[in-house]
C-alpha positions as a Markdown table, in Angstrom:
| # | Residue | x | y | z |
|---|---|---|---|---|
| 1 | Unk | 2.3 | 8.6 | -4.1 |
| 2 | Unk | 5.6 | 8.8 | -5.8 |
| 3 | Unk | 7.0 | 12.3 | -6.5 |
| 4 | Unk | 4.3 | 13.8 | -4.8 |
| 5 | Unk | 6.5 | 16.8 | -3.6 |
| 6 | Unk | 7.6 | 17.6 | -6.9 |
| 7 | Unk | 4.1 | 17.1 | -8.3 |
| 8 | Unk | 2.5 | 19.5 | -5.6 |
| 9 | Unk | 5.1 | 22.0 | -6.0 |
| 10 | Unk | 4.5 | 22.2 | -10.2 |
| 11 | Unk | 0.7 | 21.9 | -9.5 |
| 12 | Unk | 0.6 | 24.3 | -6.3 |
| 13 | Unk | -1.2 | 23.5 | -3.5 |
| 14 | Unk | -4.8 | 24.2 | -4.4 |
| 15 | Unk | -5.0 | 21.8 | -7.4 |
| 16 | Unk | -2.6 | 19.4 | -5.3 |
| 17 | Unk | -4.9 | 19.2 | -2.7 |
| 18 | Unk | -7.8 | 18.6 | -4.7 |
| 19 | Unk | -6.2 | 15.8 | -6.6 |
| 20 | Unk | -4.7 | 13.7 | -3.8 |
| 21 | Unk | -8.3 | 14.0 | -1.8 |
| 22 | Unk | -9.9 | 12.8 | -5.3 |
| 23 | Unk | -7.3 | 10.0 | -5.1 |
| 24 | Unk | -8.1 | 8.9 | -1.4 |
| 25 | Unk | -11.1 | 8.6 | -2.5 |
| 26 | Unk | -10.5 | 5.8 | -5.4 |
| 27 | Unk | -8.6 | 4.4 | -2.7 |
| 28 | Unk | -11.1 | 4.2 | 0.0 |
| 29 | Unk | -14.5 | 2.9 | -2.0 |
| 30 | Unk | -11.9 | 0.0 | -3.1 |
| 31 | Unk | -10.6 | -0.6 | 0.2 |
| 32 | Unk | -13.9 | -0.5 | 1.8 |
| 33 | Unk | -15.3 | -2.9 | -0.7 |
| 34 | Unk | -13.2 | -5.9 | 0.1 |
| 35 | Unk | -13.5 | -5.1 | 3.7 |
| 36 | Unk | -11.2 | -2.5 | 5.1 |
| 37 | Unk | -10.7 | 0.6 | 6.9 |
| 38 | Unk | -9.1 | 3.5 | 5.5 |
| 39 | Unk | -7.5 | 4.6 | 8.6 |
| 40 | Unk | -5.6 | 7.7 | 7.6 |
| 41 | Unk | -4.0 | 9.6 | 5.2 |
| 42 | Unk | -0.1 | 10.8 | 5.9 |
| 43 | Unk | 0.4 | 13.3 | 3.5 |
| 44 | Unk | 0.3 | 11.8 | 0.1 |
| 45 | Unk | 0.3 | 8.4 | 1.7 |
| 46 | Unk | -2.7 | 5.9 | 3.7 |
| 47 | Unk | -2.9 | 3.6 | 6.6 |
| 48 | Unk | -5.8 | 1.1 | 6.0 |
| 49 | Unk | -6.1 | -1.9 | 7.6 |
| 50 | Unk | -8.4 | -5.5 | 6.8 |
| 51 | Unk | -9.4 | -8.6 | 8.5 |
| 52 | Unk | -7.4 | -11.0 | 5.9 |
| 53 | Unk | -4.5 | -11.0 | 3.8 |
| 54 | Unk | -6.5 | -12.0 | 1.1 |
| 55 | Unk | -8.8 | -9.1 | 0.9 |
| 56 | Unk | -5.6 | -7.0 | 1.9 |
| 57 | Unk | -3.9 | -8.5 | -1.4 |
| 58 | Unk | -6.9 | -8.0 | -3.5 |
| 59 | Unk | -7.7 | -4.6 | -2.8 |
| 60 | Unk | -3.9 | -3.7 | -3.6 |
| 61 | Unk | -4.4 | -5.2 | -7.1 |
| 62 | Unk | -8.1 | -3.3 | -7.5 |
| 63 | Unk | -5.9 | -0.5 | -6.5 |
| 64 | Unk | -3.0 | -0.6 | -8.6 |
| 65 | Unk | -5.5 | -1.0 | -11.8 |
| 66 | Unk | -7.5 | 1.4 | -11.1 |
| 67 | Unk | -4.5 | 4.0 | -10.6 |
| 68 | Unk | -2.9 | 2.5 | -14.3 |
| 69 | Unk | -6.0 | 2.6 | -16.1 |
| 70 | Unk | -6.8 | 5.8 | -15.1 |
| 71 | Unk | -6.7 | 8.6 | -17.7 |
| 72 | Unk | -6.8 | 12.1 | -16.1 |
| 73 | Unk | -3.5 | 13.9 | -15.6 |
| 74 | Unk | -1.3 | 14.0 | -13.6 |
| 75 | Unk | -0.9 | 10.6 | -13.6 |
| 76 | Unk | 0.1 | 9.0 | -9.8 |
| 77 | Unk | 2.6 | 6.4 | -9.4 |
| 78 | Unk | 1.5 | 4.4 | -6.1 |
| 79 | Unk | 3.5 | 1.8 | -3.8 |
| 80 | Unk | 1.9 | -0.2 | -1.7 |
| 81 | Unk | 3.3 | -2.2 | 0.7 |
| 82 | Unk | 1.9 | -5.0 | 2.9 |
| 83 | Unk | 2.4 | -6.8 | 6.6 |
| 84 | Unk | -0.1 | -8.7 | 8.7 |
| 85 | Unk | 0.2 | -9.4 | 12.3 |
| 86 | Unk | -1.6 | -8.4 | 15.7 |
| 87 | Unk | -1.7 | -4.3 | 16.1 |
| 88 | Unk | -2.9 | -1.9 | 18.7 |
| 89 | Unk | -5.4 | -0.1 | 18.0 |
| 90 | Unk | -6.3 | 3.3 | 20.3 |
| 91 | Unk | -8.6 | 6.3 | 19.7 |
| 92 | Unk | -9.2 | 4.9 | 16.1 |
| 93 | Unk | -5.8 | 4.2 | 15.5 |
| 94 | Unk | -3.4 | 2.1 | 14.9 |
| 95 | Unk | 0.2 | 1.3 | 16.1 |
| 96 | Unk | 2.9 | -1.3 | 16.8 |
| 97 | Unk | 5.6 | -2.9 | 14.8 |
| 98 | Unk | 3.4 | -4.0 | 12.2 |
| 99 | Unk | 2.4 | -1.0 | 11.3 |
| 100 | Unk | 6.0 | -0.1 | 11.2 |
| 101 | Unk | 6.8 | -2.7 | 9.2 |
| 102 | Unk | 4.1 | -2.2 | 6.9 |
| 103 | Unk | 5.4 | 1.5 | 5.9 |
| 104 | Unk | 8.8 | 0.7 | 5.8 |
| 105 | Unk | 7.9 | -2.3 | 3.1 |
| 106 | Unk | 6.0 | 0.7 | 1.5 |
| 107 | Unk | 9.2 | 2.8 | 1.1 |
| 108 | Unk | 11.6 | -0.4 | -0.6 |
| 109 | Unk | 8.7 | -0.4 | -3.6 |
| 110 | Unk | 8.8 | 1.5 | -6.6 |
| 111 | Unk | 6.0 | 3.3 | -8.5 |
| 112 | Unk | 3.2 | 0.4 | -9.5 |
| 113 | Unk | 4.8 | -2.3 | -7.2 |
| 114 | Unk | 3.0 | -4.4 | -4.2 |
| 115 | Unk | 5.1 | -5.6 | -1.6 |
| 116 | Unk | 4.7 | -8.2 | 0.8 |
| 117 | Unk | 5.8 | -9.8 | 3.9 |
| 118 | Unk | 6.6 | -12.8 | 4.4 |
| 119 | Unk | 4.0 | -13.3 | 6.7 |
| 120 | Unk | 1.5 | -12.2 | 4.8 |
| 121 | Unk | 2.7 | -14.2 | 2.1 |
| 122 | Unk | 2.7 | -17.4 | 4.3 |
| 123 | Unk | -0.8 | -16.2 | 5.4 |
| 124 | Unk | -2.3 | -16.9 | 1.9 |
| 125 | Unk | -0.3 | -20.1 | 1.2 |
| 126 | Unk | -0.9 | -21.9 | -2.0 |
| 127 | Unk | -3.9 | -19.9 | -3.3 |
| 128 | Unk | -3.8 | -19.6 | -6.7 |
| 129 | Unk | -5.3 | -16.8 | -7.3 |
| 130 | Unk | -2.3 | -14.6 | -6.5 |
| 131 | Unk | 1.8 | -14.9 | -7.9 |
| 132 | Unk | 4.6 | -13.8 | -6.3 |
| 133 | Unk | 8.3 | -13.2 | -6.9 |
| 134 | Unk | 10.8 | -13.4 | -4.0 |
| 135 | Unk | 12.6 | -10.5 | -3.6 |
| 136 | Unk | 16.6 | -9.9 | -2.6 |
| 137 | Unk | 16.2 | -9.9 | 1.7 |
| 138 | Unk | 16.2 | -6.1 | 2.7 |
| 139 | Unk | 17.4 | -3.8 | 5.4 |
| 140 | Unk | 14.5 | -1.9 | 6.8 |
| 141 | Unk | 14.8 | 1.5 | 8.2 |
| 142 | Unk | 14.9 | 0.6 | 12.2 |
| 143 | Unk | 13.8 | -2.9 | 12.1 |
| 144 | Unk | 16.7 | -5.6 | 13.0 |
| 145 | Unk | 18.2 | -8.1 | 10.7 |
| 146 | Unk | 16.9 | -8.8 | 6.6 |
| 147 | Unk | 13.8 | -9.4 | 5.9 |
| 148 | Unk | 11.9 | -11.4 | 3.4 |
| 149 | Unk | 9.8 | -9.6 | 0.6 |
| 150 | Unk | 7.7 | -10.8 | -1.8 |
| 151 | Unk | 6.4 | -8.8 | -5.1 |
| 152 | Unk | 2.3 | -9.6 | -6.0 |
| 153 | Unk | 2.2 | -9.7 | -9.3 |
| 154 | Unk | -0.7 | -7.8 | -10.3 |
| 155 | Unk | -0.6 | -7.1 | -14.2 |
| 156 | Unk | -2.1 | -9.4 | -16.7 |
């Protein structure tokens, strides 16, 4: 969530907590609909993982709309960023680079974006049921060397 800490601040904690809980909610009936686990909160951000890119790539998009069309205030402004690869999982967790890699994505994105690796973005191919835009190559916070990012285009 974007600005959380400025949002939680103005709204104090009580409210704050009640809203972000409301919110991982939303997230978590979408995520668990096209498959996934919603693994974890981190403060005002998740960890979920799936068994595809595709349902990975469509939940972000059920996601995304469901967070714009929403009309109660405060309004959240959610980035969402993507990776797929092998990941160790322990005591209902999960860890590894991908992960990693995953949350740093997350952190290059702006409010309302969905960002993608390239692997994930190889892993779908041609489908046509999703667009993307190549993004300039980024530094990510202690992974070596640029990598390639891709934005889903999600809005009609």
């Amino acid at each position: 969530v974007e600005g959380s800490t400025t949002l939680a601040e103005a709204l104090g904690d009580q409210r704050w907590s009640v809203l972000i809980e409301n919110h991982f909610q939303v997230l978590a009936a979408i995520i668990e609909k096209y498959h996934g686990q919603f693994v974890k909160s981190l403060g005002d951000g998740t960890l979920s993982v799936f068994p595809s890119a595709k349902e990975a790539l469509t939940a972000a998009i059920k996601i995304q709309g469901a967070i714009a069309s929403a009309s109660e205030e405060p309004s959240f402004g959610v980035r969402i960023g993507i990776h797929t690869g092998d990941v160790v999982q322990s005591r209902g967790d999960f860890f590894g680079t991908v992960v990693n890699k995953a949350s740093r994505i997350t952190t290059v994105g702006v409010a309302g974006e969905i960002l993608v690796s390239d692997a994930t973005r190889a892993m779908v191919g041609a489908r046509t049921d999703f667009s993307f835009s190549e993004i300039e190559p980024r530094l990510l916070k202690g992974l070596r060397g640029h990598h390639v990012l891709y934005r889903l285009e999600w809005q009609d």
